[in-house]
N, C-alpha and C positions, 0 to 999 in steps of 0.2 A: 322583581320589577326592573325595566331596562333603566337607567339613568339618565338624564340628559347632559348633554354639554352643550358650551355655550361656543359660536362662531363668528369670528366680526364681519360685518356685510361691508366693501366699501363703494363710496357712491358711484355712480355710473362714469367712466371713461379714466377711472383712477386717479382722481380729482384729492385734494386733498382736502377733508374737514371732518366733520363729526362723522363717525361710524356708529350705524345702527347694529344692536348685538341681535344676534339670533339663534334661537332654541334650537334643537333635532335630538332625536332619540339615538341614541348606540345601537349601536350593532349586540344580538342577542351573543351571550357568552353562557358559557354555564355555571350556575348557580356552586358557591363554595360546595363541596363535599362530593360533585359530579364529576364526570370524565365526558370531554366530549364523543360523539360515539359517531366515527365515519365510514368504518368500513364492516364488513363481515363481523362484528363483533358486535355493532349494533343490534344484530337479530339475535343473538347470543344473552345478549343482559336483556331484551325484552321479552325472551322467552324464559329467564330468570334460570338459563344453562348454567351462565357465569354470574361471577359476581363483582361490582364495582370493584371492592379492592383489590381481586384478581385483574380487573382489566387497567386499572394502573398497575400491578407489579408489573403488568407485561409490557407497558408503556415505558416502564424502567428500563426494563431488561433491552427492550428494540432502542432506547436511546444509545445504549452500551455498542449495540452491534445493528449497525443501519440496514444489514444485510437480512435482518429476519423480518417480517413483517408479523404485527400485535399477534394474528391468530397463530402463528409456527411456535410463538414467545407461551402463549395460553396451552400448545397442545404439548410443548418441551414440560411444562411445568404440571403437567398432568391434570389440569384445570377444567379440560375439555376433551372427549375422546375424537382422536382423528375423524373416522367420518362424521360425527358429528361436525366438526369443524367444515367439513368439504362440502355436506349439504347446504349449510349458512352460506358460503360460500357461492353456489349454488345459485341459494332464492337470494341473495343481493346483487347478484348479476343478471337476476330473471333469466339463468339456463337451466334446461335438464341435468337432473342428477344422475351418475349412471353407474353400479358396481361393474368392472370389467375381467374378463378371462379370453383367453386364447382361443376358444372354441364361437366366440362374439367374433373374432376377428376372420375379415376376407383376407386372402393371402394376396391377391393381387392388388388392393387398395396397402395392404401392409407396404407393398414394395414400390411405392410410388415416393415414399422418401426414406434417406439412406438408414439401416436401426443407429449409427453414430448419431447423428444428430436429432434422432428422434430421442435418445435415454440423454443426451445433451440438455436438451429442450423439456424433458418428460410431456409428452405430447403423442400423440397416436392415431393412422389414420385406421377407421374403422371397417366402414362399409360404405358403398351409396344407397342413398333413398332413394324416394319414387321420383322425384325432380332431377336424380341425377346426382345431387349435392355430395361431398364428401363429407363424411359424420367423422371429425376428427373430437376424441378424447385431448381434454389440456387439465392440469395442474391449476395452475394462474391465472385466469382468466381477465386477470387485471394488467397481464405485459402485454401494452397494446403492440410493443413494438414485436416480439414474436408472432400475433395475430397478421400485422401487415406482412413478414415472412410468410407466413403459411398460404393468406392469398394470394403473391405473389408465385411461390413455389408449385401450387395447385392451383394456377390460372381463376382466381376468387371465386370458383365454384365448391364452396363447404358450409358447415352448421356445425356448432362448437356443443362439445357437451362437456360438462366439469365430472371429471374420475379423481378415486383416490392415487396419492402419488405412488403408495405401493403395487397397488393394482397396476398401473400405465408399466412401470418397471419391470413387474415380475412376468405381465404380459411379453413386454420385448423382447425378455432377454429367452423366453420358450422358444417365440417363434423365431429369433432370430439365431438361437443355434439348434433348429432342423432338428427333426424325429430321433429322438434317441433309440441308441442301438442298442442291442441288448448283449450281456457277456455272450452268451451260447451263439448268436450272431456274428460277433468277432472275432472269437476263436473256431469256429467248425470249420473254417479255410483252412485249417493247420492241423497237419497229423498227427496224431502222438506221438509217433516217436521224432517227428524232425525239430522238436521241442526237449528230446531227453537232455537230463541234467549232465553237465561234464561231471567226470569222477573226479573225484573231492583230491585224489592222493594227486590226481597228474589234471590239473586246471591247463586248459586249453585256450588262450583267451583269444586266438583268432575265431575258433568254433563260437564262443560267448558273443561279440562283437556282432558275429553274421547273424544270429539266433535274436538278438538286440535289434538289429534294422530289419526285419521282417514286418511284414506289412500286418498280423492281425496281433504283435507284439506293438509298435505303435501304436495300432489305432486301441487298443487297449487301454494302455497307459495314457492315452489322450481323451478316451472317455473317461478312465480313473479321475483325471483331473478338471474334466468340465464338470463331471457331474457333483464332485465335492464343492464347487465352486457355485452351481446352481441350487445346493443344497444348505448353503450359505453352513458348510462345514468349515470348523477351524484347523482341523488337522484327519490326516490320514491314516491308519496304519496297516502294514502289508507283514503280516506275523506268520513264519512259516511253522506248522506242526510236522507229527512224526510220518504220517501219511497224507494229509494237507492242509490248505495254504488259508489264512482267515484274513477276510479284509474288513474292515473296519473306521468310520466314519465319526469323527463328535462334532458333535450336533447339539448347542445351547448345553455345553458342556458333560454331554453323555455319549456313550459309544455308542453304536446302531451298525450292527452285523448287514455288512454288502454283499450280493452275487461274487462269488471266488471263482477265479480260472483254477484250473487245474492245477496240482502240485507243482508239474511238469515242469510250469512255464514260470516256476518262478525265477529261479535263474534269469532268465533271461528278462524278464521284467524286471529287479532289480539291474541287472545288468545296463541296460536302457535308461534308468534314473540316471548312474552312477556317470553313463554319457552326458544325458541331459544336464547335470551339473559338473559336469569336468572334473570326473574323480577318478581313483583309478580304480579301472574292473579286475584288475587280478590281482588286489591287496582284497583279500575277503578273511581275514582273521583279525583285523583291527579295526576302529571303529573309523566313520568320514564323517566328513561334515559339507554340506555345501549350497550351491543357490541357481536357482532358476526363476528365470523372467520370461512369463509367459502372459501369450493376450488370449484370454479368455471369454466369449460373449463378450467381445468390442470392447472388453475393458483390457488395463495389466495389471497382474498379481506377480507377488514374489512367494516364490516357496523357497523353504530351510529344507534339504535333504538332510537327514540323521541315520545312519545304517551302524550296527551295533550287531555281530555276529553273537548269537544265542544257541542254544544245543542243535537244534535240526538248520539252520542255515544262519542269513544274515536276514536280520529286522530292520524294518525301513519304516520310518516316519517322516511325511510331510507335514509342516507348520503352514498354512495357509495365510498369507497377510495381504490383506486385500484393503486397500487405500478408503475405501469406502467407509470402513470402520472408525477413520481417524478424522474423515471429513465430519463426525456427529459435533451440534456445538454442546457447550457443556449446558445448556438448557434442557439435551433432549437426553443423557444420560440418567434420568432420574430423580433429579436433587429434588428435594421439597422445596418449594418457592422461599424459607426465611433460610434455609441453608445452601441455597444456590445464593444467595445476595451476601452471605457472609463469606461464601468460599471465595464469591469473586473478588473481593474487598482484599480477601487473605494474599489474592495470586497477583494483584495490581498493586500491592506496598510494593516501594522501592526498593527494600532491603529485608531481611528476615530469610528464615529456613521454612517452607511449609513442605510434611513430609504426609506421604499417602502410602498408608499399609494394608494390610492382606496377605491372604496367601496366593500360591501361581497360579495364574489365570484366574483371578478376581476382579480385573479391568483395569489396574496401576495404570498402563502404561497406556489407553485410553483417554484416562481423566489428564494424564502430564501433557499426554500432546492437543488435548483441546483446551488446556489452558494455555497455554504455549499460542495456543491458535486464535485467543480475545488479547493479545499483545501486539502492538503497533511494530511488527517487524521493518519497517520503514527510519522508525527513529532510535531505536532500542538494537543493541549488537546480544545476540541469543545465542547463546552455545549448548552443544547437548554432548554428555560423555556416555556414550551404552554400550553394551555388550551383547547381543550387537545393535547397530543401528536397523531399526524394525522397517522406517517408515522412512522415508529422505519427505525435509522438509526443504522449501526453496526459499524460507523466509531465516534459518539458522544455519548458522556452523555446525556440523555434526563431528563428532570426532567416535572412531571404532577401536576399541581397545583391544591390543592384541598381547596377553599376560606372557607370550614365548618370545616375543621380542622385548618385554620388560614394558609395553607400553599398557600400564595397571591404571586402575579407576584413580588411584591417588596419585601417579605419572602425568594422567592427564589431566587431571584438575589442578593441578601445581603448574603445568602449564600455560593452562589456559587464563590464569588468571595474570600471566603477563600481557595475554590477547584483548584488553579495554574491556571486559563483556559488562554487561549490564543483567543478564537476566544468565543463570544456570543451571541445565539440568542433569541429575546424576542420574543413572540409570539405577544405581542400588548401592546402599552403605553399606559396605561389606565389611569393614574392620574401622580398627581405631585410627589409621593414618584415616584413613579417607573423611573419616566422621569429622577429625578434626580440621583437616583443610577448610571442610565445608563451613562448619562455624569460621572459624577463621575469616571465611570469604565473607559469609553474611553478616558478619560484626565490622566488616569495613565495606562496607555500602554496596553489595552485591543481593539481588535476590536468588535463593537457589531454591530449587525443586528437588525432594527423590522419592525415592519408594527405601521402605523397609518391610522385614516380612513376621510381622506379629499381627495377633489374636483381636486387638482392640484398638482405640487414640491411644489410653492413656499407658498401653502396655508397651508403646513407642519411646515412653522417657526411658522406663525402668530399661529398655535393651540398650538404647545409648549410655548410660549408666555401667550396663554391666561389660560392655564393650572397653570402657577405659576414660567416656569421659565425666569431667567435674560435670555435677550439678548445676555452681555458676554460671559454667557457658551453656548449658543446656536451655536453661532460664532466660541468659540475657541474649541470644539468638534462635530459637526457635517461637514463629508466629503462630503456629497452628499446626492439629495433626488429624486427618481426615482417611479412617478405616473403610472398606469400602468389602463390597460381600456382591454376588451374582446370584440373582434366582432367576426362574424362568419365569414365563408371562403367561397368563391364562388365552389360549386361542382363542381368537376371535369371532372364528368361524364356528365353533361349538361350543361358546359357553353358555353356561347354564346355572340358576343358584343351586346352591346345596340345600337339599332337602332334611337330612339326615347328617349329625355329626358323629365320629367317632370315638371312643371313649376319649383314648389319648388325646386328640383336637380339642376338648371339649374340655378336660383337665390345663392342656396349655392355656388357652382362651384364659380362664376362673385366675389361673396363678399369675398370668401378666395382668390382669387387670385390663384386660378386651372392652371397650365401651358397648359391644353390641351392634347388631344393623347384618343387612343381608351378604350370603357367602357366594362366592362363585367358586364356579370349578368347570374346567373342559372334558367333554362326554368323551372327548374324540372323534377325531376326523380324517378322511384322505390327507385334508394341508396340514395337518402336526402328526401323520405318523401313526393316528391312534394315540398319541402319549395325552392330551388333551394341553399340549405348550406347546407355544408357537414366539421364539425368540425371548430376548433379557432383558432385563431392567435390573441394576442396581440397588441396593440399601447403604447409607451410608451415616456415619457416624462422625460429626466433628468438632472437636475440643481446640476452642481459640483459647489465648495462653492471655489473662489479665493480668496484672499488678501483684491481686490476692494468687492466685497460680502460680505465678515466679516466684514467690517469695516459698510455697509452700513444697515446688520443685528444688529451691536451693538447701534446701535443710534434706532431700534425700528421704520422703516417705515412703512408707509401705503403697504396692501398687491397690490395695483396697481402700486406701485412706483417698491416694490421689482421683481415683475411678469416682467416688463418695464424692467427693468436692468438684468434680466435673460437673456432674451430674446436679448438683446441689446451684452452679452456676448456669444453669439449662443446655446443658448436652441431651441430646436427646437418641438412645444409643441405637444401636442396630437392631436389637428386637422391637424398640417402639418404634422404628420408621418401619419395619416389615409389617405391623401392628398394622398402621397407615395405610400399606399399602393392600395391606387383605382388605380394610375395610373400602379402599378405593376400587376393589375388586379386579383389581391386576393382576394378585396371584394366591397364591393358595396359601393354607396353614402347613400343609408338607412341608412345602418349599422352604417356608421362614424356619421350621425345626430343622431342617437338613442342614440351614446355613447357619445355623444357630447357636444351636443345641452343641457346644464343646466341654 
């Protein structure tokens, strides 16, 4: 029931004498235990999608970060699945809802605004109607100010329909880099022999050079790199055999065999990288290293060239780092809603060590620069020490270590810590100087961030430990240790429940103590490949260090004792968030025993 309060009336013309009180009701509020419900979320809790205390935790999380709005905070914390979310969306703007693909799209209405500031904007023009009207795809339909843009731009003749954000994106970025070419298409211009390999005993490098600027050897190497990049591949590899050449893509972290050019031409394709990164073409018996900036589908990516001469020639790897990846917040990597609000807790103390382990390519360096990225780079001086520097941020210091001029991870944190910093990040604790700087730092009022590369949280003491340092400091500076693991995601476009378990599946399920409820799994499809996954998500693992945990760290127990007492204090470890997450139907039982099972 509303309240009343009470208003004093005074007499007419501001006179002064007795005031008459007067009654009015309040303004309705909601009732203790309620959230008011204003936007897209509201048809989400009356549809009983979500649920009240989810839609405060996400009123938490957007307090944190004004930049999300409640439904991105609901879909980061797995609370709600995107389209779902985009439909509500949708019916509380009273627009059409609409899945999109490339083949929807007219190419002439496409080019009526630029693809930059259309993947800018996530916005899309579509087609026209019978009226004429341009049917543009949007995102937000809540930025009125992008809406005035679009009328303006398109003379106010359109009709808006709400798409999903990946749809709008993966649409653009098809039609905006044009009919893919096929290998047998780019090399048939080239003859076989005007492609033959120089003889290994007498290397020619003017010959190599010419063989390199050739026109179906570029455009080769330029489709090798859009299409890995459209492929949303992390790395490349160009492995030459006895008779030929394998090329090879990973993809949500597995390989997937690519169309190969001929043997012929690999020379000169590597030849052509070793340009593209300013290396030299006629050292081919020792290994290079190097980098390329290249704009790809209107974006820029950096590639890490790697070439390592192996029995039949030299082996090329590209590392793929595409900016896109760093811009995720730490909302939408995974975390379970009560371990995203502890980790953020953990990464916004003032001082402490909080260290994140795994092994290569488990997402370390992911999770360090999105928390790096809910820090007030404005008030706060941030430093970062890697090997190398993956990502340049514009908000830190970044410093590159280079161990041949002596400039080592404990060089430059000894450093750095004459530079005021406020917030620290290591790229990796590699020995005992470094470990100890790091406490060091964090014991006098610095916060540092790193990675270590162990199995579990709690298997993070026992290596600082065997590394060289005291228990005590381990205890009185480290806030927390957060293990973190990569599965793939069940596609979207073909999933399906499981009908039928397998022995094995069915034995793990019994022995972790599985609560039950329906399985998913992907059939397969054109958009995953057939593999039935379609991009990653995270499991993650995190042990905050209390009072009873320092004390039981400084006496140096067995890592089963410390794991036990984690766990006893509710860690909740990487099988039972995989657990979670099968039963959210994100991914598979595979998946969780592949990353698991050690």
């Amino acid at each position: 029931m509303a309240q009343k309060h009470t208003a004093v009336k005074q007499p007419p013309g501001g006179a002064k004498g007795a005031s008459e009180p007067v009654e009015f009701a309040e303004l309705w509020r909601p009732a203790e235990g309620q959230v008011a419900r204003r936007g897209p979320e509201r048809i989400l809790l009356e549809r009983g999608e979500v649920s009240v205390a989810q839609v405060e935790a996400a009123l938490a999380v957007q307090k944190d970060n004004p930049r999300l709005t409640v439904l991105d905070a609901l879909v980061g914390a797995q609370a709600v699945e995107p389209l779902a979310a985009c439909r509500a969306v949708a019916e509380y703007f009273k627009l059409p809802f609409m899945r999109l693909a490339a083949a929807d799209v007219d190419r002439e209405v496409f080019a009526l605004l630029p693809p930059e500031y259309l993947q800018a904007k996530q916005v899309i023009p579509i087609r026209r109607d019978d009226e004429d009207n341009v049917l543009v795809g949007i995102a937000d339909p809540a930025d009125i100010f992008l809406i005035d843009d679009l009328r303006r731009r398109l003379r106010g003749r359109m009709r808006l329909v709400v798409c999903p954000r990946g749809d709008i994106r993966q649409t653009i970025e098809e039609i905006a880099a044009g009919p893919a070419e096929k290998v047998d298409e780019i090399i048939k211009d080239i003859a076989e022999d005007a492609v033959e390999v120089v003889d290994r005993k007498v290397e020619d490098v003017t010959d190599l050079e010419k063989i390199a600027g050739e026109s179906p050897v570029i455009r080769y190497v330029n489709y090798l790199i859009a299409q890995a990049v459209k492929d949303n591949a992390s790395d490349i590899h160009i492995e030459p055999g006895e008779d030929r050449l394998r090329v090879r893509y990973r993809i949500d972290g597995i390989l997937f065999a690519q169309p190969a050019p001929p043997m012929q031409m690999h020379a000169a394709i590597i030849s052509r990288l070793k340009i593209m990164a300013n290396l030299d073409i006629s050292e081919r018996r020792l290994p290079q290293d190097g980098r390329i900036r290249a704009t790809v589908h209107h974006r820029t990516v950096d590639l890490r060239v790697s070439t390592l001469p192996i029995t039949h020639g030299e082996k090329c790897v590209i590392r793929i780092l595409d900016n896109r990846s760093i811009l995720v917040g730490l909302e939408h990597l995974g975390l379970l809603p009560d371990v995203l609000e502890k980790y953020r807790a953990q990464v916004l103390k003032p001082h402490g060590i909080v260290l994140v382990t795994g092994p290569t390519g488990s997402g370390k360096s992911t999770t360090l620069y999105s928390s790096l990225r809910i820090m007030d780079g404005d008030t706060l001086n941030i430093a970062t020490v890697e090997d190398p520097v993956e990502y340049e941020l514009d908000f830190a210091n970044q410093v590159n270590v280079h161990e041949s001029i002596g400039l080592t991870f404990s060089a430059a944190l000894r450093s750095l810590l004459r530079q005021d910093p406020d917030v620290i990040m290591v790229g990796e604790i590699r020995d005992e100087e470094t470990a100890r700087i790091a406490i060091q730092a964090s014991l006098t009022g610095h916060l540092v961030l790193s990675t270590l590369h162990t199995n579990d949280a709690p298997s993070s003491i026992t290596r600082l430990i065997n590394i060289g340092i005291e228990p005590y400091l381990i205890s009185a500076s480290v806030n927390g240790v957060l293990a973190q693991r990569l599965v793939r995601k069940i596609c979207p476009h073909c999933r399906a429940k499981v009908t039928a378990l397998r022995e094995t599946e069915r034995v793990y399920l019994e022995k972790y103590g599985w609560k039950g409820g329906d399985l998913f799994q992907g059939a397969g499809c054109d958009k995953c490949r057939q593999t039935g996954y379609k991009g990653r998500i995270g499991l993650y693992e995190l042990m905050e260090l209390d009072d009873e945990l320092r004390d039981l760290i400084s006496r140096n127990p067995p890592l089963t004792e410390l794991r036990r007492a984690a766990c006893d204090k509710g860690m909740r470890t990487l099988r039972s968030d995989g657990l979670e997450k099968i039963s959210a139907g994100m991914t598979t039982v595979d998946e969780i025993m592949r990353v698991t099972e050690t």
